[in-house]
BASETI-731204 format. One record per residue (C-alpha): residue number from 1; residue in three letters; x, y negated, z. Coordinates in steps of 0.25 Angstrom, whole numbers, plus 5000, padded with zeros to 4 digits. Layout:
<rs>
R   k   r    u    v    w
R NUM ALA    X    Y    Z
...
</rs>
This chain:
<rs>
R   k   r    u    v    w
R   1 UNK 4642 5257 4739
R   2 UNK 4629 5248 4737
R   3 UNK 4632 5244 4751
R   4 UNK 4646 5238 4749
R   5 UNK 4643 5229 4736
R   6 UNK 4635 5217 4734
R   7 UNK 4620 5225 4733
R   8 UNK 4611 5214 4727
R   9 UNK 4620 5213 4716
R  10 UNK 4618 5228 4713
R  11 UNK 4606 5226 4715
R  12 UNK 4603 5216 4705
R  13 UNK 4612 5224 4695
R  14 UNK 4603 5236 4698
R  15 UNK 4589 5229 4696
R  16 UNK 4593 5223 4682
R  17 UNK 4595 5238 4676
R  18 UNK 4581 5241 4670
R  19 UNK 4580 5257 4673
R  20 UNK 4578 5262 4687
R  21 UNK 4591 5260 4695
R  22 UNK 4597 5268 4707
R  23 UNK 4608 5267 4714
R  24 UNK 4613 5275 4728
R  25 UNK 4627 5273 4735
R  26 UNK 4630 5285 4744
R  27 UNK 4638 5287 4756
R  28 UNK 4649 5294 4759
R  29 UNK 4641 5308 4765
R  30 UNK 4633 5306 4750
R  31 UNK 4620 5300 4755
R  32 UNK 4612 5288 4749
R  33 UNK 4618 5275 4756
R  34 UNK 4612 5264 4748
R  35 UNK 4601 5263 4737
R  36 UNK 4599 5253 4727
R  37 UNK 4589 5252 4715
R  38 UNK 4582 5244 4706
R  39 UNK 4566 5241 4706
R  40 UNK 4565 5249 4694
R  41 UNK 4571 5261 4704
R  42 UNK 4561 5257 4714
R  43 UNK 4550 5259 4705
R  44 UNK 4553 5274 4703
R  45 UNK 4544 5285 4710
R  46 UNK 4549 5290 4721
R  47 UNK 4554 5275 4725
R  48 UNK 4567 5269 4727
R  49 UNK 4572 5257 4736
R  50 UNK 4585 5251 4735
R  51 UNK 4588 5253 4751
R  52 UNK 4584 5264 4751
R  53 UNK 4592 5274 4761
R  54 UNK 4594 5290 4758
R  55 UNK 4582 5294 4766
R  56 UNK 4573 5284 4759
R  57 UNK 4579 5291 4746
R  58 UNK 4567 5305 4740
R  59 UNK 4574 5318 4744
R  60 UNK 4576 5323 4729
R  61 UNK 4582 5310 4724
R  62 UNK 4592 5310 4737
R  63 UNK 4595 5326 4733
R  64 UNK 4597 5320 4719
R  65 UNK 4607 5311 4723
R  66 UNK 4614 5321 4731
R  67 UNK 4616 5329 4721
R  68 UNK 4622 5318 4712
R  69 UNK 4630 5313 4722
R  70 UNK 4637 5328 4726
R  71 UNK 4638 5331 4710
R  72 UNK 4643 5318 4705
R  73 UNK 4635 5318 4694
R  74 UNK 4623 5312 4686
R  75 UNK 4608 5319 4690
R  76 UNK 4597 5319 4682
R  77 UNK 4583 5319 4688
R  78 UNK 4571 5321 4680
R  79 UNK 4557 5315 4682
R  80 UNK 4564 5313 4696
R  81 UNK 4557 5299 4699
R  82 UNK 4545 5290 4692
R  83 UNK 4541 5277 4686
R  84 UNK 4526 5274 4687
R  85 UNK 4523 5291 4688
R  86 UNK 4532 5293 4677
R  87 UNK 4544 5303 4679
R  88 UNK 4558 5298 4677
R  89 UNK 4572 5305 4677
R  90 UNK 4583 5298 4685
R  91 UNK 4600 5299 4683
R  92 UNK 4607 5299 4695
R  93 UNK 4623 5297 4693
R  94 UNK 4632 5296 4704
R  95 UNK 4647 5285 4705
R  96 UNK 4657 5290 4712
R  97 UNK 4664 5282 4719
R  98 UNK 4680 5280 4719
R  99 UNK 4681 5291 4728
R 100 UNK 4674 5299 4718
R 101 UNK 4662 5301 4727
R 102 UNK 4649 5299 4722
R 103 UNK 4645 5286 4728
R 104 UNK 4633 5280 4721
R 105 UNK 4623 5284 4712
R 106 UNK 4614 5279 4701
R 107 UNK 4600 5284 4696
R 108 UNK 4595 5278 4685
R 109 UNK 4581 5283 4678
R 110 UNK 4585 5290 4666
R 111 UNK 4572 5296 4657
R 112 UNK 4570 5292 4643
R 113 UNK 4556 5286 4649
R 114 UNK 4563 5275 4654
R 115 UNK 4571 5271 4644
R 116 UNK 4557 5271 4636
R 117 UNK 4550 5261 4645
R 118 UNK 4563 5252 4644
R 119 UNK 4561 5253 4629
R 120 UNK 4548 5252 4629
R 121 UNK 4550 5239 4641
R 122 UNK 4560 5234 4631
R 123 UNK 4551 5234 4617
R 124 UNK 4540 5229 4624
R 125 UNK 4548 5217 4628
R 126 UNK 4553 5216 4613
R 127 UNK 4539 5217 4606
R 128 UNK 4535 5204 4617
R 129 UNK 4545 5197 4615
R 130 UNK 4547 5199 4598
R 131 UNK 4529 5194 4601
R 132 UNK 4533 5182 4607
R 133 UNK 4541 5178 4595
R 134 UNK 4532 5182 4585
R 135 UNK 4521 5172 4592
R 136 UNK 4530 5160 4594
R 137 UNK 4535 5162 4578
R 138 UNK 4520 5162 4574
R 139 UNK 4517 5152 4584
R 140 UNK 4527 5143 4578
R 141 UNK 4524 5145 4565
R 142 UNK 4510 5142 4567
R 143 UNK 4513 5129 4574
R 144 UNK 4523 5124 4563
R 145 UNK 4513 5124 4553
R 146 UNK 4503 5113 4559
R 147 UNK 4515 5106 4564
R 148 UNK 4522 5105 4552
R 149 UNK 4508 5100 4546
R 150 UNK 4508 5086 4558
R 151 UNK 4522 5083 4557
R 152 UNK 4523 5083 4540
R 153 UNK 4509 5075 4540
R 154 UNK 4512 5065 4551
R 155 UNK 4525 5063 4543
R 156 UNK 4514 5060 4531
R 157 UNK 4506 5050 4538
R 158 UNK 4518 5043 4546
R 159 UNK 4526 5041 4532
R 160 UNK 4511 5033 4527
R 161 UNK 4514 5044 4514
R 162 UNK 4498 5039 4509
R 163 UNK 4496 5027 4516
R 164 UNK 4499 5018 4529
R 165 UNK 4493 5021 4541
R 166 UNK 4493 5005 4546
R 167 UNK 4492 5008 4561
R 168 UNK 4507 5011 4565
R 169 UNK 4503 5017 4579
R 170 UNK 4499 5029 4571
R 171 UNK 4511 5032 4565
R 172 UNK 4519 5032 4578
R 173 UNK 4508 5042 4583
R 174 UNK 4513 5049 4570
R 175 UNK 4525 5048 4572
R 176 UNK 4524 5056 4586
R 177 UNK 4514 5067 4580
R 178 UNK 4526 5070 4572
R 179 UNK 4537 5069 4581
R 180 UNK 4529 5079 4591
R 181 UNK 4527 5088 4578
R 182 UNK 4540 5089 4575
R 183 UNK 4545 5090 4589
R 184 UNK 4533 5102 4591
R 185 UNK 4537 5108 4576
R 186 UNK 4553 5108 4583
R 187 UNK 4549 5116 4594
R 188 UNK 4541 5125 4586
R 189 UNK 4553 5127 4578
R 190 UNK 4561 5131 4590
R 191 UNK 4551 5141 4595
R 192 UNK 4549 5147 4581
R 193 UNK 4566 5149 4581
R 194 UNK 4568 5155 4595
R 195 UNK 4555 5166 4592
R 196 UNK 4562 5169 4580
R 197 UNK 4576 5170 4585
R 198 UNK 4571 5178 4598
R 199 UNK 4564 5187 4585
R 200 UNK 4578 5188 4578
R 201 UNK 4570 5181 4566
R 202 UNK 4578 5167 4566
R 203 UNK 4586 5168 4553
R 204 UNK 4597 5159 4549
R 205 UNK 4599 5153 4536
R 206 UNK 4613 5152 4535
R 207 UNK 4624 5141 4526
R 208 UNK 4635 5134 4528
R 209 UNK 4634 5123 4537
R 210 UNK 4640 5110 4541
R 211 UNK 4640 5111 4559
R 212 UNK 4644 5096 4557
R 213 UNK 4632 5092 4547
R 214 UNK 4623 5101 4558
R 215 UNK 4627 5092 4569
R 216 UNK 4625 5078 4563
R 217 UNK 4613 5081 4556
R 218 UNK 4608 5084 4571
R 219 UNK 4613 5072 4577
R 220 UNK 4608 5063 4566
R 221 UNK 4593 5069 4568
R 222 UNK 4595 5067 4583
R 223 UNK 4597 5052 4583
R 224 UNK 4587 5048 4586
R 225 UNK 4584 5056 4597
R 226 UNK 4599 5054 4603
R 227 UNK 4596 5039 4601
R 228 UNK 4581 5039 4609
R 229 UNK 4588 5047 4619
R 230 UNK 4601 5036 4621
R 231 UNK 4612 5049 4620
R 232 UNK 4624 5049 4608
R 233 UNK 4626 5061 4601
R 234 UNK 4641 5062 4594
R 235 UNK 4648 5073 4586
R 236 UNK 4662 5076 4584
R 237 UNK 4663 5087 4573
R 238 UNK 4676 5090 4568
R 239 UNK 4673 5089 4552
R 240 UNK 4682 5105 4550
R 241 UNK 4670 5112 4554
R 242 UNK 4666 5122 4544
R 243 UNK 4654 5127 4540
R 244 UNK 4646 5138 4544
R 245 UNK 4637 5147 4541
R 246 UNK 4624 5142 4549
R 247 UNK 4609 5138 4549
R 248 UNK 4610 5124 4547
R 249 UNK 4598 5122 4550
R 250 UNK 4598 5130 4563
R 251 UNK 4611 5125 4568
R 252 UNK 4606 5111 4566
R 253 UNK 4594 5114 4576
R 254 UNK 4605 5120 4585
R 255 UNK 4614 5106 4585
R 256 UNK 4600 5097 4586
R 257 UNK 4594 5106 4598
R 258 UNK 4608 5104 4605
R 259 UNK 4608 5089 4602
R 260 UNK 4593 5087 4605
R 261 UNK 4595 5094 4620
R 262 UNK 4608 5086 4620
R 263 UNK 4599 5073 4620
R 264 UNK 4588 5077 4626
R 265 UNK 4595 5079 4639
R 266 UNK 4607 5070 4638
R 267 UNK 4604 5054 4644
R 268 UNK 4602 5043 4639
R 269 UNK 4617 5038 4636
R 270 UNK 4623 5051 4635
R 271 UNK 4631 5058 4624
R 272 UNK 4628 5071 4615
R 273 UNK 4640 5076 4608
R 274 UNK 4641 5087 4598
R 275 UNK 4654 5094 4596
R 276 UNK 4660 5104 4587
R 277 UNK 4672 5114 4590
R 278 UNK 4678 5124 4579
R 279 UNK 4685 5137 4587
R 280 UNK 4689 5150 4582
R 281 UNK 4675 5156 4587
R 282 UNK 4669 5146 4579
R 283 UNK 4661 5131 4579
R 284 UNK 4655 5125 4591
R 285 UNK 4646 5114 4591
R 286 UNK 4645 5109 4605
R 287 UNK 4634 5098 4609
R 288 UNK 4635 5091 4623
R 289 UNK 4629 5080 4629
R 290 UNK 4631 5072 4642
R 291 UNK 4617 5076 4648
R 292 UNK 4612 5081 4659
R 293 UNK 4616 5095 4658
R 294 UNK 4612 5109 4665
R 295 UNK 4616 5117 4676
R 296 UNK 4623 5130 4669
R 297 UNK 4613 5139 4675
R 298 UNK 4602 5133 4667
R 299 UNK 4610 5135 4653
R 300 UNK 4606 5146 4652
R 301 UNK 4590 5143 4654
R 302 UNK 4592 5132 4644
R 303 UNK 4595 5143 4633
R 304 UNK 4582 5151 4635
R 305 UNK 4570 5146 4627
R 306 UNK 4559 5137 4632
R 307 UNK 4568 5134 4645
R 308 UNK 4570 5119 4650
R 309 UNK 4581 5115 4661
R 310 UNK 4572 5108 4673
R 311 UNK 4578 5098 4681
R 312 UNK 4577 5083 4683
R 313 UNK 4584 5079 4671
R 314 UNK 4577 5087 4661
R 315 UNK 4561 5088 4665
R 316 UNK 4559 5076 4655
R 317 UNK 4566 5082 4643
R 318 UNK 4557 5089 4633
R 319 UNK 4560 5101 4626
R 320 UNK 4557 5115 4625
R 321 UNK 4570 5123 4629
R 322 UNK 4571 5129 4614
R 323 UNK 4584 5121 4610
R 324 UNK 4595 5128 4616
R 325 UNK 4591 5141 4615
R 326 UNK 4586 5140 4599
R 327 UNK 4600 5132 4599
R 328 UNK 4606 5145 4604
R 329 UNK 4598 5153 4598
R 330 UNK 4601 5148 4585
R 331 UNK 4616 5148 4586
R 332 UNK 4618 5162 4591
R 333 UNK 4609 5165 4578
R 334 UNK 4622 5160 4571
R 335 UNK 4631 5169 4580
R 336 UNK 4635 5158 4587
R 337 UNK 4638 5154 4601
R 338 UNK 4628 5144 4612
R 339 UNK 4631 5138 4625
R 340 UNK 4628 5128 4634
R 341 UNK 4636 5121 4644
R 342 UNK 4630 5110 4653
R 343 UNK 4633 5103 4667
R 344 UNK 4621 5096 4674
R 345 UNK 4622 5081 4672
R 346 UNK 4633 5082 4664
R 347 UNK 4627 5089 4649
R 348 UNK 4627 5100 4643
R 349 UNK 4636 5106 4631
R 350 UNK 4629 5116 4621
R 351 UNK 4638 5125 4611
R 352 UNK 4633 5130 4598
R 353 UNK 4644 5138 4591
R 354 UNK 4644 5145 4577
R 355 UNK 4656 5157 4576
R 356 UNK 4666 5156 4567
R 357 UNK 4660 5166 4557
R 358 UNK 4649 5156 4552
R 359 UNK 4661 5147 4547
R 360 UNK 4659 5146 4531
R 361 UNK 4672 5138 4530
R 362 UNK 4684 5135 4538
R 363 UNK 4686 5121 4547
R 364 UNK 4687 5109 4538
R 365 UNK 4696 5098 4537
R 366 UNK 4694 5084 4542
R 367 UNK 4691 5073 4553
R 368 UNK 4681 5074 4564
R 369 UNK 4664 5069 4561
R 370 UNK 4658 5060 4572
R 371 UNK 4643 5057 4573
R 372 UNK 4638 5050 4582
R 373 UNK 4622 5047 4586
R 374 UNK 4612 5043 4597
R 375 UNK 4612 5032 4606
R 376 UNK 4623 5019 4602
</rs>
């Protein structure tokens, strides 16, 4: 009986079911002993109340369930209750408990009308969320344009192509029109990719591909960054990896987004290190660092878009909370697999796997690559 078992946990089972939801335990005599239903129960005409006793119950529903109880079998009651004035059919089906006694019962609203608004609920939600994406690639797009326009200019004028400029303050402020042009044409990028994928409009385009010339090309284009920031970044790749069939270009945003999250939260004299492990499920490449870490709780969070782990640590680490979940999004585009272990104070592992039916070759034969770059 509902009396006997943990209510709130039902209760929160039965509010998370999106059709009307009733449920009734009975005594031993027959008669309504408990009641429990969820706000979309409530909302129907004549009104429901979990708590409810049987007197509290209208006089045809409780001759209805009566009736089911005694039977032991489902009821059908048409235009019995209403939503908003418009008449509904409910299903009453009774359990029987292991005495074989019916000793609860369920109602559920059954018309097609319903199923129709949840459809209707449902393609509403659809047609938003496919509007949102059409607006943020369009946006993009717009925005790459002019962008493009400063940053291949500035490059003009700071290379002097048709003559010096003579004061050299002006090409540092060059310089930083060019970097934040980059760094707002990257994020446009990123936003452009998510719209897309959540669109089911991000295409691949697949060849063989080297993992281990992926990850050192991303560690040679983060150098400099590791090196600013005072962390090492080192890679041990076994040199029998095969090829797969990939994105290269794609996976190579997924290894530098890792990296660049890897420096951007690890300290000054801290270590990233990228790892790669070959299993029968396939190839993992695994990049840890010796930062501050996460609870587990906010892993989750961390892989939602636009989301940004507040604490002490990180308030002045800038970023837009795109990199983890493109990353992820990119790998799974792959069929792949993406997780994220982290301990607070301690760092953070993320793992981005390719299965072994993107392998174009076996393992190779050889000794072990290491590469090595940051701060001396």
């Amino acid at each position: 009986m509902l009396t006997e078992q943990p209510i709130s946990a039902l209760a929160e089972l039965i509010e998370a079911v999106a059709a009307p939801l009733l449920v009734l335990d009975l005594d031993e005599g027959g008669k309504v002993a408990a009641v429990l239903c969820n706000k979309r129960f409530e909302d129907l005409d004549p009104p429901f109340a979990s708590g409810a006793t049987e007197t509290q119950i209208p006089g045809a529903f409780r001759a209805a369930i009566g009736c089911c109880a005694r039977s032991a079998a489902p009821i059908e009651l048409s235009r019995f209750l209403a939503i908003e004035g418009e008449p509904r059919d409910i299903r009453l089906a009774p359990l029987k408990g292991a005495d074989g006694v019916v000793r609860r019962i369920v109602g559920t609203v059954t018309d097609e009308s319903f199923r129709e608004d949840l459809i209707a609920a449902r393609d509403q939600a659809e047609t938003s969320h496919r509007a949102k994406s059409d607006f943020l690639a369009n946006m993009s797009h717009e925005l790459r344009q002019p962008l493009n326009a400063i940053i291949g200019f500035s490059q003009i004028v700071v290379d002097e192509v048709f003559g010096p400029i003579g004061e050299p303050r002006y090409l540092d402020y060059l310089r930083d029109i060019q970097f934040s042009g980059k760094h707002l044409l990257n994020i446009i990028n990123d936003l452009l990719d998510l719209s897309k994928n959540e669109a089911g409009r991000l295409a691949l385009i697949e060849q063989p591909t080297e993992i281990a010339e992926v990850i050192e090309t991303s560690i040679r284009l983060l150098r400099d960054k590791a090196a600013v920031a005072g962390v090492t970044v080192r890679a041990e790749l076994p040199s029998d990896l095969p090829l797969v069939w990939a994105d290269e270009q794609r996976l190579r945003q997924v290894v530098m987004n890792l990296l660049s999250n890897a420096i951007k939260f690890t300290p000054e004299g801290g270590e990233v290190a990228v790892t790669v492990a070959l299993d029968a499920a396939g190839v993992s490449i695994v990049v840890s660092d010796t930062g501050i870490g996460m609870a587990p709780e906010d892993v989750p969070r961390a892989l939602e878009p636009f989301v940004q782990i507040e604490n002490v640590m990180t308030r002045n680490r800038e970023g837009t909370g795109l990199g983890l979940p493109l990353s992820k999004a990119l790998i799974e585009l792959h069929g792949g697999f993406f997780s994220v272990q982290s301990t607070p104070g301690k760092g953070t592992a993320v793992t981005a796997g390719i299965p072994v039916a993107r392998f174009v070759t076996g393992p190779k034969k050889g000794g072990e690559r290491q590469i090595e770059a940051g701060a001396a």
